[in-house]
N, C-alpha and C positions, 0 to 999 in steps of 0.2 A: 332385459326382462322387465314385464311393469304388471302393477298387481292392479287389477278389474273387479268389477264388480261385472256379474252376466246376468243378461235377458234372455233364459231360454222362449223362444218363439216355433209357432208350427209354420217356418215361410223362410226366405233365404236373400238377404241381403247382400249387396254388392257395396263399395266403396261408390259415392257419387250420386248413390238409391237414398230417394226418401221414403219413409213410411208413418204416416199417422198411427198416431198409438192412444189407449185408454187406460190411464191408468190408475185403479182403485184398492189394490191389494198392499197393506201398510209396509208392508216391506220394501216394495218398489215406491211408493211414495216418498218414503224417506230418501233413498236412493238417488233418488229423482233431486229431490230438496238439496242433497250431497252434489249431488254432480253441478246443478248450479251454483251453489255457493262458491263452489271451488274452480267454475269455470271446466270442468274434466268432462269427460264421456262415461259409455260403460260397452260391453261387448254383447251383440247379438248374436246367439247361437241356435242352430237349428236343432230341435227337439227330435232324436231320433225311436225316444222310446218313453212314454207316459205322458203327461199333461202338462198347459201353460200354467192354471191356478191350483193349488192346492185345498182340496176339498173339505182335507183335514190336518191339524196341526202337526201330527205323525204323522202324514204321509209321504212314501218317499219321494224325494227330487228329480224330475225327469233326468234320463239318459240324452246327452247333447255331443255332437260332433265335434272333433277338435280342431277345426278350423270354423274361424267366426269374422267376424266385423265390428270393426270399432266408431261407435259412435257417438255425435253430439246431438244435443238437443237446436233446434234452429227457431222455432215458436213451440206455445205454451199457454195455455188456457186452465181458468179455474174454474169448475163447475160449480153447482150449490149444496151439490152433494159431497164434494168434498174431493173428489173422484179429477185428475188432469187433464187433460188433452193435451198431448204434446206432437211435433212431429219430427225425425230425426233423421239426420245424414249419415250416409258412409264416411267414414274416412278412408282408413287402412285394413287391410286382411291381420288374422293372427291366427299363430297357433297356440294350442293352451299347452302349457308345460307340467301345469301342477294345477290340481282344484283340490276345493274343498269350499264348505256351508259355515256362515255366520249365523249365532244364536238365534237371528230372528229368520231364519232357513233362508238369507240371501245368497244367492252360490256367484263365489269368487273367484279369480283364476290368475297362475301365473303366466304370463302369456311371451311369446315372441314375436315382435312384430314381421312381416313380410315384407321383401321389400317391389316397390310399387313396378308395375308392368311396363314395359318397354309399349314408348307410343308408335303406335306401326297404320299406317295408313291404310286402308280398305282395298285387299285388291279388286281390280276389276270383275273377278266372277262370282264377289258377294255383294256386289253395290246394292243388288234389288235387297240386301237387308238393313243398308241405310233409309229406300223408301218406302221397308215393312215398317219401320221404327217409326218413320215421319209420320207415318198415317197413325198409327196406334198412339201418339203423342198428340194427334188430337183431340183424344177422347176427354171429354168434360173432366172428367173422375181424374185421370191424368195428368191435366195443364192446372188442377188446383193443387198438385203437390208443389208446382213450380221446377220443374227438373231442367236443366240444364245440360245438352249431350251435343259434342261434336260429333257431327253425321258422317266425318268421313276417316273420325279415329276409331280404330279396331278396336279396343279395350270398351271404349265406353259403349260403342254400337253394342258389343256381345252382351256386358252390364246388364244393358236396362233391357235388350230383347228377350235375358232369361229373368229378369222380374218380372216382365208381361204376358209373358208366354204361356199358353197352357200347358204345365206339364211338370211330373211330379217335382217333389221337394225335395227325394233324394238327385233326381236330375242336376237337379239346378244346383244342388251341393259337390254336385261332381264337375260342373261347369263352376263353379266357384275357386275348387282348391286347384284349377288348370292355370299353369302359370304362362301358358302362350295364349295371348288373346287369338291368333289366327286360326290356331287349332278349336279354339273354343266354337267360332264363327262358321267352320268346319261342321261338327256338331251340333249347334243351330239352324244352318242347313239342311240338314238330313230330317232335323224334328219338324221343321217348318214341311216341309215335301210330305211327309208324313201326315201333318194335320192335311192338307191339301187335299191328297188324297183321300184319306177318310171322309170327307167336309164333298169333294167329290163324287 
């Protein structure tokens, strides 16, 4: 068990996923300041119920999933506003074991970590999802995260094609807490055929 600080977010990270982030709310700032001091991460979890910023000092804390992501900061920007830029890695999945809120409403959690996915190689009747991925990893917006993904590992292929994918958050949280990448790829499948047709 290891005790976190959480990002609830409206979006759903993967181990591996980067995601630029803006961050102005003093809470996270500090947060933010903590985690590099100390070299640590914090955990992003998908918001299932209310909001990312708090409107009002009593407002309550969104409702968040109990499987998240654990991450580090990798770059770092200072604005003049006072406000971050950062942008951050997957590392590990977790589950939360215990929450609860820090005085200045930072929400913390005991967590357990997962442990990491069997590498399993792409069978042959999902390859065309290693050159959905290739293609969608050339998009501008894409190649300035810098990501990094073997094309013909199962886990990562499924990763980063449900962070890209069009399709909801609770999806992509249901593709997150699946602990067989094959099966995930599975599932990926079915979504992809789906926009296709639509798009069709």
């Amino acid at each position: 068990m290891k005790d976190i600080p959480l990002f609830p977010l409206q979006l759903v990270l993967f181990p591996g996923g980067r995601l630029p982030l803006r961050i102005y709310e003093t809470r996270y700032l500090d947060m933010i300041r903590d985690c590099m001091k100390a070299g640590s991460g914090f955990g992003v979890v998908m918001i299932t119920e209310g909001s990312e910023a708090l409107a009002r000092p009593d407002e309550q804390l969104p409702e968040v999933s109990h499987c998240g992501t654990y991450c580090l900061i990798v770059d770092f920007d200072q604005a003049d506003d006072g406000s971050l830029s950062i942008v951050i890695e997957g590392q590990r999945k977790f589950v939360i074991r215990d929450q609860y809120e820090q005085a200045d409403r930072l929400m913390r959690a005991s967590v357990e970590f997962l442990a990491d996915e069997d590498r399993v190689t792409i069978p042959e009747e999902r390859e065309h999802l290693s050159g959905l991925l290739e293609s969608l990893m050339e998009h501008e917006a894409v190649q300035r995260l810098g990501l990094s993904c073997d094309l013909a590992e199962a886990s990562q292929v499924g990763a980063r094609l449900t962070e890209l994918l069009p399709c909801s958050n609770d999806f992509k949280q249901r593709l997150l807490e699946m602990k067989d990448p094959l099966i995930r790829l599975r599932e990926i499948d079915k979504l992809v055929e789906q926009i296709q047709k639509a798009s069709g």
